[in-house]
N, C-alpha and C positions, 0 to 999 in steps of 0.2 A: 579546473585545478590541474597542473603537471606536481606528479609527485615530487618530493625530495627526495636527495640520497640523504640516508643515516648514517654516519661515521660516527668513531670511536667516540663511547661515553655517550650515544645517543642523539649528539650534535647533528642537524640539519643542514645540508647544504642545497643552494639550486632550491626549484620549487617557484610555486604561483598559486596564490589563493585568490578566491573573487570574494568580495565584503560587498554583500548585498545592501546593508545599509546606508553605504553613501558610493555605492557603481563604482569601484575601483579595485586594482589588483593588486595583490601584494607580494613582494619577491623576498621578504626575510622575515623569518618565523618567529621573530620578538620583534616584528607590530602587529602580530595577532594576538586578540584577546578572544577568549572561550565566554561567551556572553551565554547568561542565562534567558531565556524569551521573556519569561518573567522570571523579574529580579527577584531575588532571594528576600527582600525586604518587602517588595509587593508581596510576594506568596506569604510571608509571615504574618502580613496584614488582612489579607484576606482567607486567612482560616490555618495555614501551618502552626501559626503560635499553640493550636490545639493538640496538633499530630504529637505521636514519642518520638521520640530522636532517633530511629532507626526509620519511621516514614521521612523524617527533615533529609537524613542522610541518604536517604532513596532518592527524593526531589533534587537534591543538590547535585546526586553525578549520573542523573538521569540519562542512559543513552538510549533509551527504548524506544525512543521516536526520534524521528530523525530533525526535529521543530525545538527538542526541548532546550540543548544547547547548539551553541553556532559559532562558527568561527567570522572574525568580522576583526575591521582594523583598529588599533585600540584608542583610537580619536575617535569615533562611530560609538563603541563601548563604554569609554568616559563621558559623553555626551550624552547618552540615555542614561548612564546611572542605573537609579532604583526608579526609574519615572514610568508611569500606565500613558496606555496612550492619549489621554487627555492630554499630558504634558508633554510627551515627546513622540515624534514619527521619523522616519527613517525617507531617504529621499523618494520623491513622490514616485517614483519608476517600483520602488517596493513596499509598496502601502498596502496595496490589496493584500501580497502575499503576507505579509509583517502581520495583516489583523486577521488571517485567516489562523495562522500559525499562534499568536497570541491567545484565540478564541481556543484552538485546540488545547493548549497548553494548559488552559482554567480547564477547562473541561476534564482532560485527563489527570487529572490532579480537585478534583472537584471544588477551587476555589471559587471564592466569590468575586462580585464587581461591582463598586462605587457607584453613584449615581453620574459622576462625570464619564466616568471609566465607557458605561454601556453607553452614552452620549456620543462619546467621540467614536466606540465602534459601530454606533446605529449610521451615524452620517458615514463614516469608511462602506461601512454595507451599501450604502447607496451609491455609492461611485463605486461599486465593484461586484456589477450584477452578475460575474462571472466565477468568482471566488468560491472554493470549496472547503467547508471545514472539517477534513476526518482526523480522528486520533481513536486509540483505544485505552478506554479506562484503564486506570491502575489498580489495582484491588484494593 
């Protein structure tokens, strides 16, 4: 990533972000989209519909790990959606990382996972005997 300059009213100028999702760079800061690891409709599915709205609101602008949200291009972002990794992956270059980072994400957020959902990250675990998953709970 090379920083932006910030001008007046906040506007970004110059700058490079890398979107690990489909290996490319990005040089203007409205084709980045702030992607949730897991989408806001996955976490409500697998156990936020429970939380109070001040846990929802916790989850949603989560910056306490560095996995929860991510900057990524918003073709990659449209693309996933609200989809678990059964239904969508990111290019194979970031698969290990993407379900290391996902597995964290449930975890620190104590959500659940589908029977496809651990399907598709038991076979990712297999192709990626090197992958680490740390996060820290949320209270």
């Amino acid at each position: 990533m090379d920083a932006p300059e910030v001008g007046r009213r906040c506007a970004l100028s110059g700058g490079r972000w890398w979107s690990s999702y489909d290996q490319v760079w990005i040089t203007s800061a409205s084709s980045l989209d702030v992607d949730h690891m897991v989408p806001l409709a996955e976490a409500w599915d697998s156990g936020a519909a429970a939380w109070t709205a001040a846990r929802r609101e916790a989850y949603a602008n989560d910056q306490g790990a560095p996995n929860s949200l991510i900057a990524v291009s918003g073709r990659s972002n449209r693309s996933k959606a609200d989809k678990d990794p059964a239904a969508w992956l990111p290019v194979p270059a970031d698969q290990c990382v993407y379900a290391a980072d996902w597995v964290a994400d449930k975890l620190r957020w104590e959500l659940t996972a589908d029977a496809g959902e651990r399907d598709a990250l038991a076979r990712l675990a297999e192709d990626c005997p090197d992958a680490t998953v740390s996060y820290e709970q949320v209270p």
